[in-house]
C-alpha positions as CSV (number, residue, x, y, z in Angstrom):
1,X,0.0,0.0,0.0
2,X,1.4,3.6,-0.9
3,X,2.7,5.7,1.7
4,X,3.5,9.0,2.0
5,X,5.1,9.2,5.2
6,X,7.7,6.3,3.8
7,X,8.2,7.7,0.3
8,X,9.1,10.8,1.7
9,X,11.2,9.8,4.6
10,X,13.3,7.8,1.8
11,X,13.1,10.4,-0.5
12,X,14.3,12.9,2.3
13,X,17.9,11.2,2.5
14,X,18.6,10.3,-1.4
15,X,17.9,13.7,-2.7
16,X,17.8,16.7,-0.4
17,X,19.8,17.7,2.7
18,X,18.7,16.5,6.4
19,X,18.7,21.1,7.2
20,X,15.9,21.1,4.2
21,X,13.6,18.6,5.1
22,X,13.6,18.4,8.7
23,X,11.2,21.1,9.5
24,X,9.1,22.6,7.0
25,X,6.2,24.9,8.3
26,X,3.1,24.7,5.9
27,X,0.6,27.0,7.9
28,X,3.7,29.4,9.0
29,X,4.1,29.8,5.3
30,X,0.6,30.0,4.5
31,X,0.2,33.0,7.1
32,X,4.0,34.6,5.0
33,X,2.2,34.1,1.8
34,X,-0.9,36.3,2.8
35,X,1.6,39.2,4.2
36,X,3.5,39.3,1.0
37,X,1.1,39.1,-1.4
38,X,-0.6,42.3,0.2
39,X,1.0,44.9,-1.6
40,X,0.5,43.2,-5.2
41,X,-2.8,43.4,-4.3
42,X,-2.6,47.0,-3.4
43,X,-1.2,47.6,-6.7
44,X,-4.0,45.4,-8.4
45,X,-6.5,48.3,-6.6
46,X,-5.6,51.1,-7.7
47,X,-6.3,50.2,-11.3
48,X,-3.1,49.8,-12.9
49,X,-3.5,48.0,-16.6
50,X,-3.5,44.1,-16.8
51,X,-0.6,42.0,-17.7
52,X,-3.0,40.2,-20.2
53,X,-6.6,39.7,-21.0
54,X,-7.3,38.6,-18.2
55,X,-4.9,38.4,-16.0
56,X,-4.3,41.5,-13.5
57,X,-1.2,43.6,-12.6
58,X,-1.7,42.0,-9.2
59,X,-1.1,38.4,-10.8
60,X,2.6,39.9,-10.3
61,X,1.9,37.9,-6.3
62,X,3.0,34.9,-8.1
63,X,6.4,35.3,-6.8
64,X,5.4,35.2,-3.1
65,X,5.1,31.3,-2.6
66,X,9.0,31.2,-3.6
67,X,9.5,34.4,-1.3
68,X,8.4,32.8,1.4
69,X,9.5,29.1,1.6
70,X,13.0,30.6,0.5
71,X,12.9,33.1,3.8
72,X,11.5,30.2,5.9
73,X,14.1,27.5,5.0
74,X,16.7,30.4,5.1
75,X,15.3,31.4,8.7
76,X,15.2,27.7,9.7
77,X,19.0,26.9,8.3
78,X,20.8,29.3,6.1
79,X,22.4,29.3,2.6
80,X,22.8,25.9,2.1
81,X,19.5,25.0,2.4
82,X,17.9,27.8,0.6
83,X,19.9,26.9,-1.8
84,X,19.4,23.7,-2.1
85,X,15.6,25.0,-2.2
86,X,15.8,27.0,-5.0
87,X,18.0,24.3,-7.3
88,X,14.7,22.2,-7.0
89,X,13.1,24.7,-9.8
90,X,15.7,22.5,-12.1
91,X,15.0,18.9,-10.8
92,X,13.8,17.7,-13.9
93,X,15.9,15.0,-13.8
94,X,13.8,13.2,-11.1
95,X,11.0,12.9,-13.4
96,X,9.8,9.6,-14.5
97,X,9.5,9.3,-18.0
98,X,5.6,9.0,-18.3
99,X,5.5,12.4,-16.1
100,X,6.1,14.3,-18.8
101,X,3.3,13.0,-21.1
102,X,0.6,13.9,-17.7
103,X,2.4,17.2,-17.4
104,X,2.5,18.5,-20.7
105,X,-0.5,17.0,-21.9
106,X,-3.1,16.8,-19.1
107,X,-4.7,20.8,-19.5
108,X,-4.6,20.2,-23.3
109,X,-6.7,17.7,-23.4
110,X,-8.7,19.4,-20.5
111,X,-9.5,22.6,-23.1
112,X,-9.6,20.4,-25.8
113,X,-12.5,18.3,-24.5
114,X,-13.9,21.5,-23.1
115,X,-14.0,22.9,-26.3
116,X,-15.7,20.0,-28.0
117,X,-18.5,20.1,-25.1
118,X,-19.3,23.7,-25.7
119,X,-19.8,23.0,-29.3
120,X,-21.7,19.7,-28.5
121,X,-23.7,22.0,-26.7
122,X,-24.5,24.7,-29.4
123,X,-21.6,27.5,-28.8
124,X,-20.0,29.2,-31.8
125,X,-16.3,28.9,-31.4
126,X,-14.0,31.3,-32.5
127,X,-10.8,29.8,-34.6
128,X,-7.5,29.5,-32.0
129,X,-5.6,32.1,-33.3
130,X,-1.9,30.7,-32.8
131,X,1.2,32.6,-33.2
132,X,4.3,30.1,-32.4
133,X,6.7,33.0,-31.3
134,X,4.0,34.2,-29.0
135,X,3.3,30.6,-28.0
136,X,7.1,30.5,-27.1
137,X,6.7,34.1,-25.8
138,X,3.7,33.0,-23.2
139,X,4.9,29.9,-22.0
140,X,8.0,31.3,-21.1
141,X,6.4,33.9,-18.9
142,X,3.6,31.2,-17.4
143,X,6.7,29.3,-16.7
144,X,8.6,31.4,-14.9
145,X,5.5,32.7,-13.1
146,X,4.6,28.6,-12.2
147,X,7.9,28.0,-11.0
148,X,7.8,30.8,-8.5
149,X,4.3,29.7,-7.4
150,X,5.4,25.9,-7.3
151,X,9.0,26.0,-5.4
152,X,6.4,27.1,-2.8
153,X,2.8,25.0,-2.9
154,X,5.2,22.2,-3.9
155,X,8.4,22.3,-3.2
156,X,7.7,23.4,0.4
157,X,4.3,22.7,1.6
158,X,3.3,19.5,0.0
159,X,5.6,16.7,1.4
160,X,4.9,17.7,5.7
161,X,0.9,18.3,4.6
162,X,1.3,15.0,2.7
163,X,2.7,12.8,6.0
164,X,0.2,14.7,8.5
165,X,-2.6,14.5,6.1
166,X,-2.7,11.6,3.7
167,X,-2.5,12.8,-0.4
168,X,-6.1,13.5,-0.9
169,X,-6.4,16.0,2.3
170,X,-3.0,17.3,1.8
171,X,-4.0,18.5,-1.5
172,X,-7.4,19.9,-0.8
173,X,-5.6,22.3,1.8
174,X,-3.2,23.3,-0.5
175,X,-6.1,23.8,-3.2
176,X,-8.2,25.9,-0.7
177,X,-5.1,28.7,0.7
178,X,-4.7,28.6,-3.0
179,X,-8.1,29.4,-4.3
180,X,-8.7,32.3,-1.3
181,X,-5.3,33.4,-2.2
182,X,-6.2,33.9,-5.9
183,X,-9.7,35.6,-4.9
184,X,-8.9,39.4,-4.7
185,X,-7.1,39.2,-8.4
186,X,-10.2,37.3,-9.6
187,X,-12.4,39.9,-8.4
188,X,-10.0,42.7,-9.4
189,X,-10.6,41.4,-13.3
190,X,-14.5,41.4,-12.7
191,X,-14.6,38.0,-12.2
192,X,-18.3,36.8,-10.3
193,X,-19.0,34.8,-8.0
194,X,-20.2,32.2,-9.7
195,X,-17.2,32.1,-12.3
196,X,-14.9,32.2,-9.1
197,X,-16.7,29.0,-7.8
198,X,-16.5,27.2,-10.8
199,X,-12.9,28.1,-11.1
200,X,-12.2,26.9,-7.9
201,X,-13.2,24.0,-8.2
202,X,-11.5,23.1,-11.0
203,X,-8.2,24.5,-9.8
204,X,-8.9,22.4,-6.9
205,X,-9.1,19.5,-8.8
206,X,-6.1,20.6,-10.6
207,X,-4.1,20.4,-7.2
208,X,-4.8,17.1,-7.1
209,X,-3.5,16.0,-10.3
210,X,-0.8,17.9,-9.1
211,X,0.1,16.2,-6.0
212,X,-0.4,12.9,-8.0
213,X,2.4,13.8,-10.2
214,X,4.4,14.9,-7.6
215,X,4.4,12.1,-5.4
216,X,3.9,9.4,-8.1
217,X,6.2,11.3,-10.5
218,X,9.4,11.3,-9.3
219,X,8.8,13.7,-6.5
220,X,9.9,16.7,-8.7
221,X,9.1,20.7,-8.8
222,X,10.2,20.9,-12.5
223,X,7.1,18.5,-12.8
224,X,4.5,20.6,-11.1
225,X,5.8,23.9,-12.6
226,X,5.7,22.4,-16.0
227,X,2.0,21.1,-15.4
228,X,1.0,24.7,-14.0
229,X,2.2,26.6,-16.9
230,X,0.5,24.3,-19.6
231,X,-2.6,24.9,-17.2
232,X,-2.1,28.9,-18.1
233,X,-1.0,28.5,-21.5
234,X,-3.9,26.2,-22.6
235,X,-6.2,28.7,-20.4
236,X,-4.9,31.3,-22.6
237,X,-5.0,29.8,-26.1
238,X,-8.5,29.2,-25.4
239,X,-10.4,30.8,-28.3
240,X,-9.4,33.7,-28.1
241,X,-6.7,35.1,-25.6
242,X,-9.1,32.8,-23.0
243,X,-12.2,34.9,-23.7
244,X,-14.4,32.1,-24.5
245,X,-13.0,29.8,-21.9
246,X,-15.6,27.8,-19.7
247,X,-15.1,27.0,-16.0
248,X,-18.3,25.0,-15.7
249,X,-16.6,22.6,-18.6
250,X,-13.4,22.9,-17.4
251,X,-14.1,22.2,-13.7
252,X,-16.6,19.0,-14.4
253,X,-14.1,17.1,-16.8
254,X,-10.9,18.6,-14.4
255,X,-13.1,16.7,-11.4
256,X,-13.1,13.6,-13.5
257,X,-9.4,13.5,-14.1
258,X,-9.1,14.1,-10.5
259,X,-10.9,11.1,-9.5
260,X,-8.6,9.1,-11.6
261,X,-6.2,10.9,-9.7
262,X,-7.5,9.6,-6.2
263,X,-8.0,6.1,-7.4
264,X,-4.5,5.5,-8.3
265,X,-3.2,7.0,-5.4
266,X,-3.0,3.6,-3.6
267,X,-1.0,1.5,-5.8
268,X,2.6,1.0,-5.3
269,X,4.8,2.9,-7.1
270,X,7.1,1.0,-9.9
């Protein structure tokens, strides 16, 4: 039977320093995450112009999660580990082969099969309107920006919520800081409430692909960021520039996947 608490522990010696893994502090970094992100959300209200369609100036928070796992392993022991910390960004290494397949594939089948719902259903869908240098151009910044966001849900919250919680609970924690987290820039783009709860629940769901990946995958960052920026890429390819994207679609078939998710959970790993 798959355990977290003994994947991790092993994991724990083979790849990362004893300073690094010793003592993480989820909820400490939770609370950090709130108190950096306010002034980005300052910014985001007094009307400053949007990044993209879409996406406000305030998305700009996404380095916090970084921010503050960095300054809490740095608090807790220093250079080293911090630096160890950040080198995880690159740890694509760890990934097992089939990783890559669920990380760069999973959201484009997502809006793929959203997309053929919403015509199923009697929508008019614009053509995609892809330019492969601004393909290049947006994943690079959705990459960056996920890699910020994952050293910290990932990199530093997921393994100690994993052991206390169990996979399915330790992911549903992270998805819900996550989702309040993301609520002022929602609103500040005139999102409604109804989108928002739509949208959360499929970036719920998303989280738990997520921890899947990580756990199952090879245990690595790289693997999470990478999954997170095909998740705002394929968001943003969406005909056109995201503006006819669907949470209601998006969240059902993103629950589905998640379910899969969950069900293979339990299996030993290879």
């Amino acid at each position: 039977m798959w355990s977290a608490g003994s994947i991790y522990r092993s994991a724990a010696s083979a790849h990362e320093p004893e300073t690094m893994t010793s003592g993480p502090h989820p909820y400490r970094f939770f609370g950090l995450l709130f108190l950096l992100s306010i002034p980005f959300w300052l910014l985001g209200a007094l009307g400053a112009s949007d990044l993209l369609p879409g996406l406000p100036i305030s998305a700009i928070m996404a380095v916090c999660p970084a921010i503050a796992g960095g300054l809490l392993i740095w608090h807790a022991g220093g250079s080293a580990p911090l630096t160890a910390f950040l080198r995880r960004a690159g740890d694509c290494a760890k990934m097992r082969p089939w990783a890559w397949g669920v990380a760069l594939g999973t959201m484009p089948i997502v809006m793929v099969l959203s997309a053929a719902f919403l015509v199923f259903s009697g929508m008019v869908l614009p053509p995609p309107e892809i330019d492969p240098l601004q393909v290049l151009a947006l994943f690079a910044l959705f990459f960056v920006a996920a890699t910020a966001e994952e050293l910290g849900w990932t990199g530093y919250a997921t393994r100690p919520l994993v052991e206390a919680h169990g996979f399915l609970r330790a992911s549903l924690i992270i998805a819900s800081v996550s989702v309040v987290w993301h609520v002022i820039p929602l609103l500040q783009v005139g999102r409604g409430w109804e989108w928002i709860a739509w949208w959360a629940l499929g970036t719920s769901s998303r989280r738990v692909i997520i921890v899947w990946l990580y756990v199952r995958g090879g245990e690595s960052v790289f693997s999470a960021s990478l999954f997170h920026a095909m998740s705002n890429l394929s968001w943003m390819l969406f005909p056109v520039m995201g503006s006819h994207y669907d949470p209601i679609s998006t969240a059902l078939i993103l629950v589905i996947f998640a379910v899969v998710a969950v069900s293979l959970k339990a299996r030993k790993r290879p």
